[in-house]
Legacy VTK file of the C-alpha trace (Angstrom):
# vtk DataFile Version 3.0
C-alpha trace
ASCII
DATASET POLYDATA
POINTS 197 float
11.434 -3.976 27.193
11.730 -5.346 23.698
8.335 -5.911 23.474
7.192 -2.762 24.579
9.559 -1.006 22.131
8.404 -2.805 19.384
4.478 -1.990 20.446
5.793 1.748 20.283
7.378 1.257 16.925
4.035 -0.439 15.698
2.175 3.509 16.296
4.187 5.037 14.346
3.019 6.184 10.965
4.175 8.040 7.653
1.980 10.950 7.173
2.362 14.317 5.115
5.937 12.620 4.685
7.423 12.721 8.162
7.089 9.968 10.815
4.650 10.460 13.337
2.836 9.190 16.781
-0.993 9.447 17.104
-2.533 11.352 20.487
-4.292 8.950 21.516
-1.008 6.372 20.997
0.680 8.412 22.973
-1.634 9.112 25.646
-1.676 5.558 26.336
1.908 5.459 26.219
2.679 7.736 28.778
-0.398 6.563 30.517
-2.338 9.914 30.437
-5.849 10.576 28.934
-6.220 11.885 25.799
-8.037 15.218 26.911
-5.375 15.359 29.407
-2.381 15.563 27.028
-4.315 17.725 24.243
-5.094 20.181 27.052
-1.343 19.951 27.918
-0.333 20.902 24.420
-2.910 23.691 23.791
-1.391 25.161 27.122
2.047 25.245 26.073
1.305 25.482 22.082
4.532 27.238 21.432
6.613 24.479 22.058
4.901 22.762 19.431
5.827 24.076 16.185
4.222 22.515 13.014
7.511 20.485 12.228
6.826 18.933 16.162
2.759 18.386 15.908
-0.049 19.087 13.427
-3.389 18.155 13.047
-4.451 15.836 11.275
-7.262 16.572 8.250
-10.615 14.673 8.109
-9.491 12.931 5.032
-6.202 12.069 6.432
-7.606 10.640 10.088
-10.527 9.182 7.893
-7.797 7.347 5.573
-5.428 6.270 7.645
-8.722 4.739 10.013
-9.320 2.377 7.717
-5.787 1.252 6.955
-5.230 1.164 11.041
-8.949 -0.947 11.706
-7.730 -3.033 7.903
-4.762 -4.614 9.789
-6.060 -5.240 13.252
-9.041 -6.903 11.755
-6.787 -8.939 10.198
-4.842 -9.558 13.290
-8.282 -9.875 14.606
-7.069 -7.532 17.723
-10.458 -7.045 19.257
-8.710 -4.721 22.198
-8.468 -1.492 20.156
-12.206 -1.519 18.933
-13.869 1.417 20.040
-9.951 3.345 20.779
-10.370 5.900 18.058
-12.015 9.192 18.903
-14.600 11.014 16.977
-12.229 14.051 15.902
-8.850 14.399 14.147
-6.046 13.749 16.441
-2.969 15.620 17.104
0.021 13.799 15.007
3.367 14.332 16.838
6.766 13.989 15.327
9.974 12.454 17.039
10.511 15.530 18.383
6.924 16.739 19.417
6.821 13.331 21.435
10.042 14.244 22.918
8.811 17.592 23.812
5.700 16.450 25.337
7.427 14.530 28.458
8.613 17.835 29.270
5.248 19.343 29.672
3.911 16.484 30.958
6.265 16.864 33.626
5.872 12.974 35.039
8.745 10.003 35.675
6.525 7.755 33.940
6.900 10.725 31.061
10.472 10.723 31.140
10.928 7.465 31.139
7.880 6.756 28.143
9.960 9.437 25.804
13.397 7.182 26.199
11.307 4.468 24.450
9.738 6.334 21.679
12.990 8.331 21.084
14.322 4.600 20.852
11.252 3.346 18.470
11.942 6.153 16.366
15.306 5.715 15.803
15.053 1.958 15.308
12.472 2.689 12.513
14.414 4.882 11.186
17.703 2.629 11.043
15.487 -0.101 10.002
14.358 2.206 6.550
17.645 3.056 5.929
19.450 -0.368 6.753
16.931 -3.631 5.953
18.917 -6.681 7.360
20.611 -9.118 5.417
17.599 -11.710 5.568
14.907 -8.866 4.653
17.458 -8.402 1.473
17.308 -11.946 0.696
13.563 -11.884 0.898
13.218 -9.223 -1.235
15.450 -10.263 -3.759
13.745 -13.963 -3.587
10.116 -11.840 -4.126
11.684 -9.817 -6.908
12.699 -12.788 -8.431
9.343 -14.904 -8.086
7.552 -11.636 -10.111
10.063 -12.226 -12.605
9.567 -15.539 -12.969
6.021 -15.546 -13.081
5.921 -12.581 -15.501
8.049 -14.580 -17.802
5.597 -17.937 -17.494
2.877 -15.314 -17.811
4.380 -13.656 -21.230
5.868 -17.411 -22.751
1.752 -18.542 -22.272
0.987 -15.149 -23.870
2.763 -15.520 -26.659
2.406 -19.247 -27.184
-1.547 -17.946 -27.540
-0.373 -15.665 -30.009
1.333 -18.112 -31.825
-1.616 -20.763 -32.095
-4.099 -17.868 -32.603
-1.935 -16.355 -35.653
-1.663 -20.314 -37.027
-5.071 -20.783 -36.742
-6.338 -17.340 -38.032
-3.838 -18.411 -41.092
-5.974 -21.707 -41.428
-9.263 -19.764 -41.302
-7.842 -17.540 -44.357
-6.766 -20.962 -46.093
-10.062 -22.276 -45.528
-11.893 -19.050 -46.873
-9.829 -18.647 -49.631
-10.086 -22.183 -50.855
-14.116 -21.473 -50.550
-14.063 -18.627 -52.226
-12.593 -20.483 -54.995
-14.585 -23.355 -54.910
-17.919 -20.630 -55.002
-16.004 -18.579 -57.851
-15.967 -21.970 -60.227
-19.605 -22.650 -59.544
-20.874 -19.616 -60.657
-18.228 -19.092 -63.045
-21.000 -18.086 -66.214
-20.962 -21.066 -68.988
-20.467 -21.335 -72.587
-23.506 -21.699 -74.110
-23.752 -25.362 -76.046
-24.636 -25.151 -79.624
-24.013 -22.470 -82.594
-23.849 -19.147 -82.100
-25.031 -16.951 -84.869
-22.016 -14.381 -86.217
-23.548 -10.727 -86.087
LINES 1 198
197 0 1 2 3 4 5 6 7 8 9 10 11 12 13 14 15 16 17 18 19 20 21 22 23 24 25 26 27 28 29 30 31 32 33 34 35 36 37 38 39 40 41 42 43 44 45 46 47 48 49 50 51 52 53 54 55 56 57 58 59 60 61 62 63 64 65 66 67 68 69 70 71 72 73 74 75 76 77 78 79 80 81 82 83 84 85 86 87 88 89 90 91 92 93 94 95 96 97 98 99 100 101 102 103 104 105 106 107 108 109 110 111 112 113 114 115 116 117 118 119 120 121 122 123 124 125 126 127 128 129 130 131 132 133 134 135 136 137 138 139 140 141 142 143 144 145 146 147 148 149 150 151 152 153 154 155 156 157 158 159 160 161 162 163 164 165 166 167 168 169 170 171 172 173 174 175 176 177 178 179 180 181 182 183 184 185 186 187 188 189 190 191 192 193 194 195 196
């Protein structure tokens, strides 16, 4: 049971600002295809305001594609290659998947919509109270930045330091050339009598 909560919690995403679950998540949730459950929602569109399901944009589906395929490649999850369809899903809020069991009108519905009412409100709780050890990690993370921001500004200025003492030595150097160059071709006095005007 755990584990299949936690699989639910992993589909859900932020989008527009609001927490949502994908169509095709869902339709594999409550074990359904995902022409079956649109067809199910166009049929009974009015219980589906926009603050229970919207559409997703081509940008959006397109953007949050690549962050989806970006972490199961790194998971290397080969199971969900070829999962996404062509078009821009249907994204569902808490209470659009809680609405859909009802017009799904299955046990394995009602039962599905316990969990994700469950995922959702452990996601929730979890955004609004981290546990003590995720505090601690964070903490020990905002610390490390420090640290290595102040190792990375003492080096910084420790190269400002040498550069300004040896830009000080080049002007040392240059000045004492210049002078050197001034008494060479300082202009001489001429050796011998000069004739008064």
């Amino acid at each position: 049971m755990n584990q299949e909560l936690s699989n639910i919690q992993s589909k859900i995403y932020e989008l527009r600002g609001v927490k949502v679950m994908l169509d095709f998540d869902l339709a594999e949730i409550y074990e359904v295809e995902t022409r079956s459950l649109k067809q199910a929602v166009r049929r009974n569109i009015k219980r589906f305001p926009s603050d229970f399901m919207f559409e997703l944009t081509n940008d959006e589906y397109n953007c949050l594609l690549l962050n989806i395929r970006s972490q199961f490649v790194t998971f290397k999850d080969e199971s969900r290659q070829g999962k996404y369809p062509k078009y821009a899903p249907f994204a569902f809020t808490e209470l659009g998947a809680t609405m859909l069991s009802s017009v799904l009108k299955s046990d394995v519905a009602i039962e599905k919509s316990i969990l994700i009412i469950r995922a959702f409100v452990a996601v929730r709780n979890f955004l609004l109270h981290p546990t003590v050890n995720e505090l601690k990690e964070l903490k020990k993370e905002v610390r490390e930045v420090r640290e290595y921001v102040d190792d990375v500004l003492t080096i910084q200025n420790d190269i400002n330091e040498d550069t300004r003492v040896q830009l000080e030595l080049v002007n040392e150097a240059l000045a004492k050339l210049q002078y050197n160059h001034n008494l060479i071709n300082k202009p001489r006095n001429p050796i011998g009598f000069i004739k008064p005007e």
